[in-house]
VOGU-3710 file (C-alpha; in Angstrom, 3 decimals, decimal comma):
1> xxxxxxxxxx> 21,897/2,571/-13,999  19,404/4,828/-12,114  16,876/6,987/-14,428  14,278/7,891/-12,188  16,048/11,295/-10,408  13,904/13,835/-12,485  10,915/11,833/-11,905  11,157/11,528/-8,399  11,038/14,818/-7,640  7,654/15,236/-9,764
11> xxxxxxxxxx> 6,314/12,456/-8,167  7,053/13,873/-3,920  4,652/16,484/-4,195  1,333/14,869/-4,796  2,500/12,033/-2,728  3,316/13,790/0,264  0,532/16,213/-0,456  -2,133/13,412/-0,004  -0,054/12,153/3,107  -0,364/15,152/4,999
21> xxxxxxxxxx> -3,749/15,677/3,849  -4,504/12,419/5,320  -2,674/13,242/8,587  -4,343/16,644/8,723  -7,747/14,406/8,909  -6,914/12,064/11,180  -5,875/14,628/14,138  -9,335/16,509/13,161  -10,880/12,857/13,731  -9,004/11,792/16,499
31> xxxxxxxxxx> -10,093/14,479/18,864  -13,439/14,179/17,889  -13,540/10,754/17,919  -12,006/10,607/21,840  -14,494/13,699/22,347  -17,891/12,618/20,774  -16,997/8,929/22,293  -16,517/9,815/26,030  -19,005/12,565/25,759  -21,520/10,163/24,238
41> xxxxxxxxxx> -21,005/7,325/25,903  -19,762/4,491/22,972  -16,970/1,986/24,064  -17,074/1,793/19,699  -16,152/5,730/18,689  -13,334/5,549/21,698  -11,973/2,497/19,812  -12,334/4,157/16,678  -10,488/6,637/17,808  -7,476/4,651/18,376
51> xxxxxxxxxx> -7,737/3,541/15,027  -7,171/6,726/13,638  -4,398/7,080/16,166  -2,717/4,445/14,111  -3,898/5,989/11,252  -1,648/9,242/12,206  1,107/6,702/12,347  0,826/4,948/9,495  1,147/8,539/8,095  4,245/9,209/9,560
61> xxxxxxxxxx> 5,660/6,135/8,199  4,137/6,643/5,162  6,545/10,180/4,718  9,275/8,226/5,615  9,239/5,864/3,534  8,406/7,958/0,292  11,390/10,160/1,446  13,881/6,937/2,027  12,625/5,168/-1,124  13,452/7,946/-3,084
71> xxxxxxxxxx> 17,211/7,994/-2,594  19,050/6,554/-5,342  21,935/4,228/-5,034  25,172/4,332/-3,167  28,111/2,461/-1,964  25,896/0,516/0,618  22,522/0,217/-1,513  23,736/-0,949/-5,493  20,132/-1,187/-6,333  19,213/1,841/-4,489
81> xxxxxxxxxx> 16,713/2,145/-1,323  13,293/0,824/-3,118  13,105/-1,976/-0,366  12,904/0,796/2,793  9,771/1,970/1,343  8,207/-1,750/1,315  9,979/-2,302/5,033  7,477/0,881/6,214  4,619/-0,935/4,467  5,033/-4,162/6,668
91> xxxxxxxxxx> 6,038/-1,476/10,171  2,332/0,048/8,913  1,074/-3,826/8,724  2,180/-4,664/12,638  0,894/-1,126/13,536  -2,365/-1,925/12,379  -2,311/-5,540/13,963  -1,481/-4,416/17,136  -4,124/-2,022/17,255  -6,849/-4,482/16,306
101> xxxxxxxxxx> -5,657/-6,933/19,475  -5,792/-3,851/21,796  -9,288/-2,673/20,555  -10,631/-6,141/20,772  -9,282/-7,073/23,931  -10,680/-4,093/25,592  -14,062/-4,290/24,331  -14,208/-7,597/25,065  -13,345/-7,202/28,743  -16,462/-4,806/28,852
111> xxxxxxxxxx> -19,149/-6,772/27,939  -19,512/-8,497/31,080  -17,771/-6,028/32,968  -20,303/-2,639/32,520  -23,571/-2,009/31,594  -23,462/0,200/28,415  -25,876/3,382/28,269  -27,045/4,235/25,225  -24,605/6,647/22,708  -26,048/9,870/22,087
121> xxxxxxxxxx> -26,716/11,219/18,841  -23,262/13,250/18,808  -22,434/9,834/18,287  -23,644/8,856/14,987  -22,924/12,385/13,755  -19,211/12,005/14,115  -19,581/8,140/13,172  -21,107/9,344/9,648  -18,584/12,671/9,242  -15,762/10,049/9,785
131> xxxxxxxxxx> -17,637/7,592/7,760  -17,854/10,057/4,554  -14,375/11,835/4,655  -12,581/8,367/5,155  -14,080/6,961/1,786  -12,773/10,086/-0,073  -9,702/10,093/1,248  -9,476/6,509/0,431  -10,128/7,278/-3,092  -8,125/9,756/-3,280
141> xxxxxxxxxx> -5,052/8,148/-1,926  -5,356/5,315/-3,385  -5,742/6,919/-7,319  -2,269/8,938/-6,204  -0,550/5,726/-5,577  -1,514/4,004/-8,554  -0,714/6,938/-10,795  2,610/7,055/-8,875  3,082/3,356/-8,474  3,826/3,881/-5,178
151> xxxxxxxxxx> 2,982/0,976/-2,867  2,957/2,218/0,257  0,882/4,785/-0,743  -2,068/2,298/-1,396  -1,564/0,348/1,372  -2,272/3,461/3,497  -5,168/4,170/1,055  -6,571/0,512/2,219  -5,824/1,873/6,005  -8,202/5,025/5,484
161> xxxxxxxxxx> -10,553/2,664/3,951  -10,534/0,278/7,028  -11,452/3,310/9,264  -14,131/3,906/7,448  -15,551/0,491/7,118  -14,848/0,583/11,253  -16,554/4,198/11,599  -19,449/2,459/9,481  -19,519/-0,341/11,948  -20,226/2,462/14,865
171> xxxxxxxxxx> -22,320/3,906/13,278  -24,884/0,879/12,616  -24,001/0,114/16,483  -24,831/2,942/17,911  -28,046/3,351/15,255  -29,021/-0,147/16,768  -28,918/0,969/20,599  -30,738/4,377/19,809  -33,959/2,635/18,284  -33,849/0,093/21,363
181> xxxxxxxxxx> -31,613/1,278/24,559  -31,733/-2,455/25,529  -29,295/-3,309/22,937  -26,692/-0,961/24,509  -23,911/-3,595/24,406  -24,114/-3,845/20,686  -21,671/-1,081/21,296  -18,995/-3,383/22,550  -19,320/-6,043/19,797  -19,193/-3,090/17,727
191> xxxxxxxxxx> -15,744/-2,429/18,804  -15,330/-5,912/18,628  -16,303/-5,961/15,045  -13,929/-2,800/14,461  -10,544/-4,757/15,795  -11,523/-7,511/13,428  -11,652/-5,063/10,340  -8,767/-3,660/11,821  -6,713/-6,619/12,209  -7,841/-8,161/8,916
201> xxxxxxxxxx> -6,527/-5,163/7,311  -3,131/-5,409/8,783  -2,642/-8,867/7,775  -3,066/-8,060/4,275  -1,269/-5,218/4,021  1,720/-7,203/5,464  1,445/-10,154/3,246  1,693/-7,176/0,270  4,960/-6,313/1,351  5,835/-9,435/2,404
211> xxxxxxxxxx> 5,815/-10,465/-0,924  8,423/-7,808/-2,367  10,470/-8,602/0,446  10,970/-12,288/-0,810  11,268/-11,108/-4,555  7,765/-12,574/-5,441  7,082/-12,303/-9,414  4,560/-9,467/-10,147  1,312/-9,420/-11,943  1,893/-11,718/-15,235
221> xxxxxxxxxx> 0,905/-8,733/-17,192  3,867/-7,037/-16,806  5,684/-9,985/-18,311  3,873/-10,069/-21,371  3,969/-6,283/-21,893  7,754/-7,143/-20,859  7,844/-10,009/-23,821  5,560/-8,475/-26,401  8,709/-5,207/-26,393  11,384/-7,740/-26,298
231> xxxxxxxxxx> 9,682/-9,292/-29,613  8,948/-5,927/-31,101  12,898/-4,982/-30,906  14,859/-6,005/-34,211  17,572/-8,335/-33,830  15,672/-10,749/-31,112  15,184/-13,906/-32,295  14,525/-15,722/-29,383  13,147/-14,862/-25,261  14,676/-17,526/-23,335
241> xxxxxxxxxx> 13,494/-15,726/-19,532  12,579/-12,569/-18,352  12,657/-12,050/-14,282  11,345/-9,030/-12,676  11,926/-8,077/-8,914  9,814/-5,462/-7,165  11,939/-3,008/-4,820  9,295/-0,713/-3,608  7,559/1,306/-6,503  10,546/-0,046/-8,816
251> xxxxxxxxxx> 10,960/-3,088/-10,363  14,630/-4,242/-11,673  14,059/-6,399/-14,951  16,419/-9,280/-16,327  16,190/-11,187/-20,228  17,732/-13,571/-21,548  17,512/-13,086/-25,157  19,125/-15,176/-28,349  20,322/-13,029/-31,351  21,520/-15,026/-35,009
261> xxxxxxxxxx> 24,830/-16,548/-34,094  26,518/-15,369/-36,759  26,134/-11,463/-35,452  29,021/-9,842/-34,132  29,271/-9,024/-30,996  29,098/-5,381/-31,342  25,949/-5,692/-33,566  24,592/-7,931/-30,385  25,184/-5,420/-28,075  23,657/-2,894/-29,913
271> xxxxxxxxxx> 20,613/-5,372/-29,826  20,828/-5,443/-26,258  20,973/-2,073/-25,467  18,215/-0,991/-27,655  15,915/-3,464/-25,701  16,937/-1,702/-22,591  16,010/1,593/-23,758  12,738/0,118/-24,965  11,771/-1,652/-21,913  12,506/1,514/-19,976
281> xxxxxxxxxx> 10,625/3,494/-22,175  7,590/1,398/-21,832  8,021/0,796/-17,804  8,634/3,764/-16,682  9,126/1,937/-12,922  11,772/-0,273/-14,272  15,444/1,671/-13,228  17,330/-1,591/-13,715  17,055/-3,759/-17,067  19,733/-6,391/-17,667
291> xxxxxxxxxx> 20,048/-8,063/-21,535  22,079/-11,221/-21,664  22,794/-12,488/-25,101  23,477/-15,723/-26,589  22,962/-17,287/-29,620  19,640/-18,100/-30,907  18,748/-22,008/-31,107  15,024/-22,447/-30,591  12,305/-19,871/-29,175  11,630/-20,917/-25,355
301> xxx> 10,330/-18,286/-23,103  10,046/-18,891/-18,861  8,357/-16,066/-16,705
//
C-alpha cells in the first residue's frame, strides 16, 4: 500500500529548489572557470571547469530522478519507482568517473609536453570564489537530503563537495607557482590531483547505490528502532526476522512475528495490522510493511 502521495509533493520543492540552485552555480562557475583558466594560464582551473561541467549533469540527473522516484506504483512497478532514483545515483557515479580519467589523462600528457607559465592571480580568485560557494552548497544540499531522505540528493551534495576539495587543490597549485614561477608545472599535477578526487568520488558514490541495487541491509539502527516498535505493540510475543530493502529514499519492511497460539485469527490480524500502522508511523520512509504471523514458541530475532 503506498502512503507517501501527500508527502511527496511537500518534499519536491526544497529538493528541486536546492537542485536548481546548484545548477544555477555551476553554469556561473563553469564560464568562469573556462574564462579565468584560459585567460590565466592554469591547465588546473580548465580541468576544474570540466568538473563542474559534470557537475551541471549530475544536476540534470539529479531532477530526474527526484521526479521518476516520486511516481507511485503501477501495473509495471508493484513496489513503485524508488529504484530509478538510485539507477541516476550510479549514471551520476560513471559521470563522475569518466570525468576524472579525462582530466587526468590530459594533464598528464602536458607535463612533458608544454612548459607551464605561471597562473595569474584571476586565478586564485576564482579558485577561492569556487572554493567557498562549493562548501555551502555542499552543506546545504546535503542537510536537504537528509531531512528528505533522499539519496540522490546527498550523493550530489558529496559531488559539490568534491569540486570544492578540487577548486582547493587549484588553488594551493596555482598559490605554489605564484611564490616561485619555477614550479609552474605544479599546475598539471594539480589537475592531476583533481581527477583523482574526482574519480575517488565517483567510485563511492557508485558503490552507495550499488548497494540498494542488490537489496543490501541498511544501517542496523533502523532494525532496532524497527524491533524496539514491534516489542512495544501488544499482542507480540515473539520477533522471529525483520528484513528491510532500500528502493531509493524508501525502504519496504518485512516481520515475522509470533502471537499466543491460542488467539484467533481475527484477534492476530488485528495484531498485525496495528504493527503496520506503528512501524509506518515511526518510519515515515517505510511505504511497504509486511506482518506474517505464526504462533509464538520461543523469542528468536534475525536482522
Amino acid at each position: 500500500m503506498w502512503t507517501m502521495d501527500n508527502q511527496t509533493h511537500q518534499f519536491g520543492d526544497p529538493t528541486r529548489k536546492v537542485t536548481l540552485l546548484g545548477m544555477f552555480l555551476n553554469i556561473t562557475l563553469i564560464v568562469g572557470k573556462l574564462w579565468g583558466g584560459i585567460a590565466g594560464h592554469s591547465t588546473a582551473l580548465v580541468a576544474d571547469a570540466v568538473h563542474s561541467i559534470s557537475d551541471l549533469f549530475s544536476d540534470i540527473l539529479v531532477l530526474w530522478g527526484l521526479k521518476i522516484g516520486e511516481k507511485g506504483p503501477d501495473t509495471d512497478h508493484h513496489f513503485g519507482h524508488g529504484k530509478m532514483e538510485t539507477i541516476a545515483t550510479m549514471g551520476m557515479g560513471v559521470l563522475i568517473i569518466a570525468t576524472g580519467i579525462g582530466i587526468g589523462v590530459e594533464a598528464a600528457s602536458k607535463i612533458r609536453g608544454e612548459s607551464q607559465v605561471s597562473p595569474d592571480l584571476i586565478v586564485l580568485a576564482i579558485a577561492l570564489v569556487s572554493l567557498l560557494s562549493k562548501e555551502a552548497i555542499f552543506h546545504y544540499t546535503k542537510i536537504t537530503g537528509e531531512r528528505f531522505k533522499r539519496p540522490v540528493l546527498i550523493s550530489n551534495a558529496w559531488h559539490h563537495r568534491s569540486d570544492a576539495l578540487s577548486s582547493l587543490t587549484v588553488l594551493v597549485g596555482a598559490a605554489g607557482a605564484r611564490i616561485k614561477p619555477d614550479w609552474g608545472f605544479l599546475d598539471f599535477y594539480a589537475a592531476i590531483l583533481v581527477s583523482l578526487l574526482i574519480i575517488k568520488s565517483g567510485v563511492s558514490i557508485f558503490i552507495e547505490a550499488t548497494k540498494d541495487i542488490v537489496d543490501t541491509a541498511p544501517d542496523p539502527e533502523l532494525c532496532r528502532k524497527i524491533e524496539d516498535v514491534a516489542k512495544s505493540t501488544p499482542g507480540v510475543v515473539e520477533i522471529h526476522d525483520i528484513k528491510i530493502r532500500r528502493s531509493g529514499r524508501f525502504i519496504l519492511v518485512y516481520l515475522e512475528i509470533g502471537v499466543a497460539p491460542e488467539m484467533s485469527v481475527r484477534e492476530a490480524a488485528g495484531i498485525a495490522e496495528n504493527l503496520e500502522k506503528n512501524v509506518r508511523r515511526e518510519l515515515e520512509e517505510a511505504i511497504e510493511v509486511s506482518v506474517s504471523i505464526r504462533p509464538a514458541r520461543s523469542y528468536n530475532i534475525e536482522c
